[in-house]
C-alpha positions in Angstrom: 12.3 -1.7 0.2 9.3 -2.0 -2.4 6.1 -0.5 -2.1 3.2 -1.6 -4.3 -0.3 0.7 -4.7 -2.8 1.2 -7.2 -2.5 4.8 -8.8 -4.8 7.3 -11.2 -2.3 9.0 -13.9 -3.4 12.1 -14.5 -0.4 12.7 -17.0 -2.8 10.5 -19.6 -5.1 12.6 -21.3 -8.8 12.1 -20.0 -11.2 9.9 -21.8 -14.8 11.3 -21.0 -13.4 12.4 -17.6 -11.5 8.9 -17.0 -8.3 8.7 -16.2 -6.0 5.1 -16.3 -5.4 2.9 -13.7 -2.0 1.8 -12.9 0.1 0.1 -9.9 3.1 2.0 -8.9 5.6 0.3 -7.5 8.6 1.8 -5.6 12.1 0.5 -5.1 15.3 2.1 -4.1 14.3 5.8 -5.1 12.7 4.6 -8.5 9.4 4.3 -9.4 7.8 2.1 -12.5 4.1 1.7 -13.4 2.1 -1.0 -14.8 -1.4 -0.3 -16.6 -4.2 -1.9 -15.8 -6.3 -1.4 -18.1 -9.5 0.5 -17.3 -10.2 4.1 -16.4 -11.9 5.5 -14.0 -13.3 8.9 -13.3 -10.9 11.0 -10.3 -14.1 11.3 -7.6 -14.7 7.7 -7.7 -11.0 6.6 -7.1 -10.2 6.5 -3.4 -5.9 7.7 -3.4 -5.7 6.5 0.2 -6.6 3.7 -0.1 -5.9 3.1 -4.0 -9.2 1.6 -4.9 -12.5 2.4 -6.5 -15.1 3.9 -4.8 -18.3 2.3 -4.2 -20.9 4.4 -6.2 -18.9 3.1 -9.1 -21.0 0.5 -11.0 -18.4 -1.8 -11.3 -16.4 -1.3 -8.1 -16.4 -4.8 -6.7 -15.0 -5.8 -9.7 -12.6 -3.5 -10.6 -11.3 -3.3 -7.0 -10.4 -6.9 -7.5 -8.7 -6.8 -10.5 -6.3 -4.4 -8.2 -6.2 -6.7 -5.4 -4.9 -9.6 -8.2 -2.5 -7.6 -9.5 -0.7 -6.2 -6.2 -1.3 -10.0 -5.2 0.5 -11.4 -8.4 3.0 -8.5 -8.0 4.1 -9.6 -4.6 4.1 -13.6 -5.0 6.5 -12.5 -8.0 8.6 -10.6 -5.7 9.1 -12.9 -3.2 9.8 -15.8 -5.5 12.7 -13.6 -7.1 13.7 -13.2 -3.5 13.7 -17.0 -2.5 16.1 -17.3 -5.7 18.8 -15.5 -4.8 20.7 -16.7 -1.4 22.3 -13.1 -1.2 18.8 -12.2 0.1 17.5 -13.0 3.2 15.1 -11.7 6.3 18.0 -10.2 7.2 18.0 -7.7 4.3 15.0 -4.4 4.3 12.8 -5.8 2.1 9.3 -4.3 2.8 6.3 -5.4 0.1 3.1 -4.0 1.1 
């Protein structure tokens, strides 16, 4: 089972308040994060729903640089999937 969801680190030192953006994605009990590449501030990052909230100037934007990358993340998934035969619906395989 893989999970994939946009994350705040706050393990990075702050940056004016700002804090990276990564995905986190979770398989089998491990965890492994990708950067994204822009920071944002923890009161305008929504952890539910792992985007940026709207009073951000740039949120629109930003929130589909997220969406691309959990997208791109995914299609990449299930195209490793569909080239191994040892996989199939039958195994748990969640991505979402």
């Amino acid at each position: 089972m893989a999970r994939i969801k946009a994350v705040i680190r706050k393990l990075a030192k702050p940056i004016d308040h700002e804090y990276p953006v990564y995905l986190r994605i979770e398989a089998n009990g491990q965890r492994q994060y990708i950067s994204l590449g822009f920071r944002v501030t923890n009161n305008l990052f929504n952890r539910t729903a792992g985007a940026v909230r709207k009073p951000h100037t740039s949120s629109e934007r930003l929130n589909r640089i997220i969406d691309n990358a959990v997208l791109d993340l995914k299609n990449a998934m299930y195209d490793l999937i569909g080239r191994y035969s040892s996989w199939g619906p039958q195994d748990d395989i969640e991505i979402g």
